[in-house]
C-alpha positions as CSV (number, residue, x, y, z in Angstrom):
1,X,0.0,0.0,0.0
2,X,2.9,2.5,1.0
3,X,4.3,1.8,-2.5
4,X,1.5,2.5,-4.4
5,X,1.4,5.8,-2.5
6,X,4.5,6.5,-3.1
7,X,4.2,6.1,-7.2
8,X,0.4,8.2,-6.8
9,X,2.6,10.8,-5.0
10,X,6.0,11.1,-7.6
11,X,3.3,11.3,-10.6
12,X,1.3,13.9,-9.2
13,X,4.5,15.9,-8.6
14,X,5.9,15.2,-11.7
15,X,2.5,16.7,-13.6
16,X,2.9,19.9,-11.7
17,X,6.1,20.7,-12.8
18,X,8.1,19.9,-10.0
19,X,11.7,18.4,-10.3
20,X,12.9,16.4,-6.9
21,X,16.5,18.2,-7.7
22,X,15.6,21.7,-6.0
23,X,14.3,23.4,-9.5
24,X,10.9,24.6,-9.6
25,X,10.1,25.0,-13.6
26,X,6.5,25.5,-15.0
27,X,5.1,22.1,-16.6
28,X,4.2,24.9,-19.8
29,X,7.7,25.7,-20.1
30,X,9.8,22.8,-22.4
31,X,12.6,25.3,-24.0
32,X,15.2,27.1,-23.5
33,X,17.8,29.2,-25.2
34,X,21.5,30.1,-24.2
35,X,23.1,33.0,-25.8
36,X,26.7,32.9,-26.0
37,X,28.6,34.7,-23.2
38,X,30.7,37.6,-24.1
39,X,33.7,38.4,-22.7
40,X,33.6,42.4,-21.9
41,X,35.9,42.1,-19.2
42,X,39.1,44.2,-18.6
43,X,41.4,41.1,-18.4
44,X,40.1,38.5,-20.6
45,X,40.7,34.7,-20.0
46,X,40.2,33.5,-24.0
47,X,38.8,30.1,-22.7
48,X,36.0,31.5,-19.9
49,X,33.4,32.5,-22.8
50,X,32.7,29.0,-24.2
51,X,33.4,27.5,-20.3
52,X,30.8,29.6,-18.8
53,X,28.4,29.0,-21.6
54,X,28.8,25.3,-21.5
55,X,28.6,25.2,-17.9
56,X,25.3,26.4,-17.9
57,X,23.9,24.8,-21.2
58,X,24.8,21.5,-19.3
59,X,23.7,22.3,-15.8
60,X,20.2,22.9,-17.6
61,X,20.4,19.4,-19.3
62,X,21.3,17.4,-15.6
63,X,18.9,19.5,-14.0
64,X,16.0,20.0,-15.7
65,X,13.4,18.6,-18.5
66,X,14.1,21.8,-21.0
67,X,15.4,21.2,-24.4
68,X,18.2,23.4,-25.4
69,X,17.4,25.7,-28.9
70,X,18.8,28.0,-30.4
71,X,16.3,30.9,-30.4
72,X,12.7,31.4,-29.5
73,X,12.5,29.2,-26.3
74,X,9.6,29.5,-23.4
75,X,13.0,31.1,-21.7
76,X,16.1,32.5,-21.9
77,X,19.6,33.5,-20.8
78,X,22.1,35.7,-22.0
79,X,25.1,36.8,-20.2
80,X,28.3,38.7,-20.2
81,X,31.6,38.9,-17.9
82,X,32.4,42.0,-17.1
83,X,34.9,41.0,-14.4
84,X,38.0,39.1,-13.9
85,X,40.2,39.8,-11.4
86,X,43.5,38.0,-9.3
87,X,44.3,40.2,-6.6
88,X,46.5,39.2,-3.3
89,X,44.2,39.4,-0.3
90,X,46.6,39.0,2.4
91,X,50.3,40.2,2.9
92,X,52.5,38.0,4.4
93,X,55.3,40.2,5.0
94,X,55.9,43.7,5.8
95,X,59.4,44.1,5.6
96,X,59.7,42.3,1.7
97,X,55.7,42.3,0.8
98,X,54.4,38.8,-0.5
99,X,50.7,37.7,-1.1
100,X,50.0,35.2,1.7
101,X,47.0,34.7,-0.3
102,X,45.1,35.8,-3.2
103,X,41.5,35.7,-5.1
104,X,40.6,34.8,-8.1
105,X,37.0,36.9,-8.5
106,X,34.9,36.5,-11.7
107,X,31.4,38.7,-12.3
108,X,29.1,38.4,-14.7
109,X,25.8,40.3,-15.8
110,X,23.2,37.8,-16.5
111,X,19.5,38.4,-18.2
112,X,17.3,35.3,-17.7
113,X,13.5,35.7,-19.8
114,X,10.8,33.3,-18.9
115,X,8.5,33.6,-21.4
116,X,6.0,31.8,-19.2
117,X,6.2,33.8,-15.7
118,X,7.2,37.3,-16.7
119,X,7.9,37.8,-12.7
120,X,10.5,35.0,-12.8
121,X,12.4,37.1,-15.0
122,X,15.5,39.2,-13.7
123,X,18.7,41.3,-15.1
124,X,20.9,40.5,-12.5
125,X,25.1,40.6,-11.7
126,X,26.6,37.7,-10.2
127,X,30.5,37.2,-8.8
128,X,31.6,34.5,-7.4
129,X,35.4,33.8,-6.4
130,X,38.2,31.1,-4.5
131,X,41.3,31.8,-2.7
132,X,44.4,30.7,-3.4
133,X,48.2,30.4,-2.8
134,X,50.9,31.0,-5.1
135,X,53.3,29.0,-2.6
136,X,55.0,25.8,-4.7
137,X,52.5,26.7,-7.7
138,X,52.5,29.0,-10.5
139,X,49.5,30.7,-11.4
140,X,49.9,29.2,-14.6
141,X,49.7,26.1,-13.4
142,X,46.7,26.5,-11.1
143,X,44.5,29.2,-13.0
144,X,42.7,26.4,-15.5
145,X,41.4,24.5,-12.6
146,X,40.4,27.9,-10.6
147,X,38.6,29.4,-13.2
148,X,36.6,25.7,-13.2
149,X,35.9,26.1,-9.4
150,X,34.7,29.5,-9.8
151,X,32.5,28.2,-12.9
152,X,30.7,25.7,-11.1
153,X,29.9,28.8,-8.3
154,X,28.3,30.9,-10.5
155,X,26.4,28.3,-12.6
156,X,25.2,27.0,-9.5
157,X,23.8,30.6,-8.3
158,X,22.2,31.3,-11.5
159,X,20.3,28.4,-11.9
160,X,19.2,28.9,-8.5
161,X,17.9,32.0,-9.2
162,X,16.2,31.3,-12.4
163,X,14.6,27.9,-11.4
164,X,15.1,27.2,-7.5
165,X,13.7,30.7,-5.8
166,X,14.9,30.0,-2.6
């Protein structure tokens, strides 16, 4: 009896438009479009662009039921960096100054269209960043794999805002 209860339950959720993964997406709404994301920041990273874009086209494909199209979906994003920065954020000493540690901060403006909820909609910047140490490691060596990190922060926190609304 408890299982039957259980399948009534997961296909009554599933008709309202509810996704057990945190996103709450009308049942109306079955596309989506990703623009490209410019880079208009002052330092440019030539690979963050097609990352970033990528990164989000894919979170969408885990974590939802939309189909990616090109144009003319029941929503849409499109974004720009306007922001990429590596700064030291602690010396370590005063006498010969050396970054104890530093921050690798990206931000980007992002417009998000639902075509469905007009009040879901929002024009929005995000940043998102990590600290690290140039102790033993090159930034060079280190930056692909911090630029990931930061990725996966600010994919997260837009598809939050678009489709969670926590």
């Amino acid at each position: 009896m408890k299982n039957i209860l259980f399948i009534l339950t997961v296909l009554v959720l599933s008709g309202c438009g509810y996704i057990f993964n945190g996103a709450s997406i009308p049942a109306d709404m079955k596309t989506i479009s990703v623009a490209y994301i410019e880079n208009n920041a002052q330092l440019v990273n030539p690979e963050l662009s097609q990352l970033l874009t990528e990164s989000l086209k894919e979170r969408i494909r885990t974590q939802s039921k939309l189909n990616i199209v090109q144009t003319g979906g029941d929503a849409s994003f499109e974004g720009r960096i306007t922001g990429y920065e590596i700064k030291p954020i602690s010396i370590q000493d005063n006498a010969r100054p050396i970054a104890g540690a530093n921050r690798l901060t990206i931000t980007m403006s992002v417009k998000y269209t639902s075509n469905k909820n007009k009040a879901q909609s929002f024009d929005q910047s995000f940043t998102a960043f990590t600290d690290f140490s140039l102790a033993g490691r090159p930034l060079q060596a280190q930056e692909k794999e911090l630029v990931r990190k930061v990725t996966v922060q600010l994919v997260e926190n837009i598809f939050n805002r678009a489709f969670a609304q926590w």
